[in-house]
C-alpha positions, -999 to 999 in steps of 0.1 A, spaced: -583 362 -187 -596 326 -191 -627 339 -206 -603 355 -239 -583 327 -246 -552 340 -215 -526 317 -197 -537 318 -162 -506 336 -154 -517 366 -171 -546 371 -150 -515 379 -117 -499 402 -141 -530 426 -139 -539 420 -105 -501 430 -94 -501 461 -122 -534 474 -98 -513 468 -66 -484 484 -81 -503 516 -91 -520 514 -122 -552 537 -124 -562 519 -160 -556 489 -178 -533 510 -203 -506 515 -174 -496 477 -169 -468 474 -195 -464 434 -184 -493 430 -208 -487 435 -244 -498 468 -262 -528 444 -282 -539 424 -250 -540 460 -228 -565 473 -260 -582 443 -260 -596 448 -225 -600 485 -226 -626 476 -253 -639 453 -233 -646 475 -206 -623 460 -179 -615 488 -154 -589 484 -126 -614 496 -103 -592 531 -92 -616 563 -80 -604 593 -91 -590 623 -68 -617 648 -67 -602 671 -37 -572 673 -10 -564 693 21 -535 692 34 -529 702 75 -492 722 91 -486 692 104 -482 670 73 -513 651 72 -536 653 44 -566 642 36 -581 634 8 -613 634 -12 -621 607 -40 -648 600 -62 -663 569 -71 -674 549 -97 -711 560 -93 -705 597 -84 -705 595 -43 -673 609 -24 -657 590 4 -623 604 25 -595 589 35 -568 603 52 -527 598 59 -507 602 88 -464 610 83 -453 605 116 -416 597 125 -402 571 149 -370 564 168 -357 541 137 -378 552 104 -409 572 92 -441 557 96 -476 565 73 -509 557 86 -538 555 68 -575 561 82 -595 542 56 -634 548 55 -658 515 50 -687 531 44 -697 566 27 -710 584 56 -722 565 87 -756 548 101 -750 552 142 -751 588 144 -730 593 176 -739 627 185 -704 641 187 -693 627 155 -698 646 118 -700 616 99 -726 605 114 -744 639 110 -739 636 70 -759 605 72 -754 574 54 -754 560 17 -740 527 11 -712 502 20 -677 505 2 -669 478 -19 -635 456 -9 -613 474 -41 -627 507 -28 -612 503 5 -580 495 -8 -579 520 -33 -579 543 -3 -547 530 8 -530 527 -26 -540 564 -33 -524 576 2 -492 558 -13 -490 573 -46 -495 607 -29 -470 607 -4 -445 587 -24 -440 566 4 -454 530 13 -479 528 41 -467 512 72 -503 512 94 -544 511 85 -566 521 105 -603 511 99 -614 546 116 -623 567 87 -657 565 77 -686 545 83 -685 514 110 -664 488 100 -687 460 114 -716 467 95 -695 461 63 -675 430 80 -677 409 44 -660 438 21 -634 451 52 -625 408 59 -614 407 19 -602 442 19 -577 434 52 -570 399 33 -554 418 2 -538 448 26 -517 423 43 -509 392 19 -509 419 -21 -500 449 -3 -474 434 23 -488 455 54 -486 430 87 -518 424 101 -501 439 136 -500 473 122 -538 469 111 -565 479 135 -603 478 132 -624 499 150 -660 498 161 -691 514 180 -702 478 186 -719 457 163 -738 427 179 -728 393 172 -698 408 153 -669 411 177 -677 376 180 -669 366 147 -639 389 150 -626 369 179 -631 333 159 -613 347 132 -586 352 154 -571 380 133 -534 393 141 -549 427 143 -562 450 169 -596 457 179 -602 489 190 -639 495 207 -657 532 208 -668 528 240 -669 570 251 -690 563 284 -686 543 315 -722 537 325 -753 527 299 -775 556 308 -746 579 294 -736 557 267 -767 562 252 -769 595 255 -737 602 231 -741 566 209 -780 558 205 -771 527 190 -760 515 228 -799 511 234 -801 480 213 -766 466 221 -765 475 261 -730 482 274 -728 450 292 -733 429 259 -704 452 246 -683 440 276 -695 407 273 -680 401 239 -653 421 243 -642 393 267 -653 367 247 -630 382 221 -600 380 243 -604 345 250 -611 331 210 -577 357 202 -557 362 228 -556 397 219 -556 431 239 -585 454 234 -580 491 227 -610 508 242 -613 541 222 -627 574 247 -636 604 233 -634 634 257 -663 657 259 -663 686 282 -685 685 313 -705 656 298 -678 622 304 -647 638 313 -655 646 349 -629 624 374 -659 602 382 -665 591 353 -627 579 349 -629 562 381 -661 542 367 -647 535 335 -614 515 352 -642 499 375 -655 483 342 -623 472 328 -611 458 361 -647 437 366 -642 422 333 -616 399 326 -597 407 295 -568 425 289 -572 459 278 -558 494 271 -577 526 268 -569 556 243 -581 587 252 -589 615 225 -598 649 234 -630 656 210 -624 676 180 -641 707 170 -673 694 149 -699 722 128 -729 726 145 -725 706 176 -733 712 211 -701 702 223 -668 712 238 -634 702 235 -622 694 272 -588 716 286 -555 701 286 -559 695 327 -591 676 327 -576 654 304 -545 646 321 -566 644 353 -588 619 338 -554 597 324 -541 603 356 -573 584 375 -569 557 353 -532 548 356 -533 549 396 -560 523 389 -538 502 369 -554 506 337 -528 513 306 -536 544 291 -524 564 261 -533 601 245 -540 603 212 -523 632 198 -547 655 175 -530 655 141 -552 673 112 -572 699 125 -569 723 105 -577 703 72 -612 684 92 -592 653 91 -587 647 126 -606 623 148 -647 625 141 -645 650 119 -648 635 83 -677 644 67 -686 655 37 -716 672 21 -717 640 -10 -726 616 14 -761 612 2 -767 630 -31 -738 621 -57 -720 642 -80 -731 643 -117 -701 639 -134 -674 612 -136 -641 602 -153 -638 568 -147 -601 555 -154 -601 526 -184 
C-alpha cells in the first residue's frame, strides 16, 4: 500500500478483507471502488485457490479438493462433531502436496511428493472449510497432507496467523509428525501452546522401519529422545499417534512393549490409537473391533492414557491416511486464478 501512495492503515483493511472471506481484491468493500481497480490492475491477488472438487461422507465430513495457483491439487478436510455445550469443526489441513516418507500404510505417501505449501495456502485451507460449512472452525489439525516438519518455516507463520488473524487458540491446534530430526527440538524451544502429536505406529525399531522407512535415519530412540527433550523445554503432554494394522503391530505384545517405552521415558504422554483405514492397493488389513480394544485394554492396565480415534470419512477417502490424490505430481493445465 506504501508502494502507491496508501496510509498504512489501508494495508490492515486488505489483510482483514482476506481473513474475512474475500476470494479477490474486488470483494473488500472497505477499500474504495478506484483503489480496489487500482490493484486488480496491478495484479495483486489475495492469494485464495479455487474449489476444484468436494466429497462429502454420511457422517457429515467433507473433504475437499482445491487447486492452486500453479495448477497442483492439495486436500483438506472438515470435521462437524458436536459436544456436551456446542458444535465443534475441525480441520485437517495438508502442508505439503503429497508426502516424501512413504509410510507403507499411508496413500499419500504412495502419490509421492511435489512441493511445500506456502503459509497463505495453508490457511486458505482453513478459511475455505469455513465458508463451506458456514460455521467458524474451532480445531486444526496439521494431519492432512505432507509432514508438517519438513515445512516447519511456512506451518510456524501459518499457525502464527490461525491463532492471532483467525482467533483459533493455539490449545485447539495440534501438529503432527513422523519425526523429523532436530525438529521437535525446535518445537519444544518454541514452547508453542499446541499439541504435538508423534506417528510413532511401532514399539520396537526393527518394526518401525518396516512400516516408516524414514525410522532408519532417525532411530526410534532419537524419536524418544526428543520427545522428552520436548517435554521438558514445553511442559507439554505428547500425543503418540498408533495406527492399527492387522497381524503386523496390533498383536497384545506389541501393546505391552509400546507402554514399556513410554514408561522408560520420562515425559508425559498419551497415546491415540487409530484402526487403519482401507487404502487402494495396499497389502494391509484393517484390524477387528476386539483386537483393538484388546490392545487399549493392555495399555490402560499399564497406566498409559489411551484414547480411540473414531473413523469419520470413509466413505468420501477422507479419513485417517487416506488423502491422496492423483495431481500430486503432474498439475492440471488449466486455472482461474481469483483477482
Amino acid at each position: 500500500m506504501a508502494s502507491i501512495g496508501q496510509p498504512a492503515y489501508r494495508a490492515k483493511q486488505l489483510r482483514d478483507g482476506v481473513m474475512q472471506g474475500a476470494r479477490s481484491v474486488h470483494d473488500i468493500t472497505t477499500l474504495s471502488k478506484d483503489l480496489r481497480a487500482q490493484l486488480a490492475e496491478k495484479g495483486v491477488r489475495t492469494g485464495r485457490s479455487v474449489l476444484h472438487h468436494s466429497v462429502s461422507a454420511a457422517d457429515g465430513t467433507r473433504k475437499f479438493l482445491l487447486q492452486l495457483a500453479d495448477g497442483r491439487v492439495v486436500e483438506t478436510v472438515g470435521i462437524p462433531a458436536d459436544d456436551a455445550n456446542r458444535r465443534r469443526l475441525t480441520v485437517c489441513v495438508s502442508s505439503q502436496v503429497g508426502c516424501p516418507m512413504r509410510c507403507t500404510f499411508c496413500a499419500t505417501g504412495k502419490g509421492g511428493f511435489a512441493r511445500n505449501l506456502l503459509p497463505h495456502e495453508i490457511v486458505d485451507q482453513v478459511l475455505t472449510v469455513q465458508e463451506e460449512f458456514g460455521q467458524r472452525v474451532s480445531n486444526i489439525v496439521f494431519m492432512g497432507m505432507g509432514e508438517p516438519l519438513l515445512n516447519l518455516p511456512s506451518v510456524l507463520r501459518a499457525h502464527e496467523i490461525l491463532n492471532k488473524d483467525i482467533g483459533i487458540g493455539a490449545r485447539h491446534i495440534t501438529i503432527s509428525t513422523v519425526g523429523v530430526p532436530n525438529a521437535i527440538r525446535r518445537m519444544g524451544r518454541l514452547a508453542l501452546q499446541s499439541t504435538l502429536a508423534v506417528s510413532i505406529h511401532a514399539p520396537n525399531q526393527a518394526l518401525r522401519e518396516e512400516i516408516v522407512p524414514s525410522a532408519r535415519a532417525y532411530p526410534l530412540e532419537a524419536l524418544m529422545a526428543d520427545c522428552m527433550e520436548y517435554f521438558r523445554l514445553s511442559g507439554r503432554r505428547v500425543t503418540f499417534e498408533y495406527t492399527l494394522l492387522a497381524g503386523v503391530n496390533d498383536q497384545l505384545r506389541h501393546a505391552e512393549e509400546l507402554a514399556a517405552l513410554l514408561r522408560r521415558h520420562d515425559l508425559r504422554s498419551h497415546v491415540n490409537l487409530i484402526p487403519w483405514n482401507p487404502v487402494d492397493e495396499s497389502e494391509f488389513q484393517r484390524p477387528s473391533r476386539r483386537a483393538v480394544q484388546q490392545f487399549a485394554a493392555v495399555l490402560e492396565s499399564a497406566g498409559v492414557p489411551v484414547s480411540l480415534r473414531n473413523t469419520r470419512g470413509l466413505e468420501a477417502a477422507a479419513a485417517c491416511g487416506q488423502l491422496r490424490n492423483r495431481h500430486q505430481k503432474q498439475p492440471l493445465e488449466q486455472f482461474a486464478v481469483p483477482t
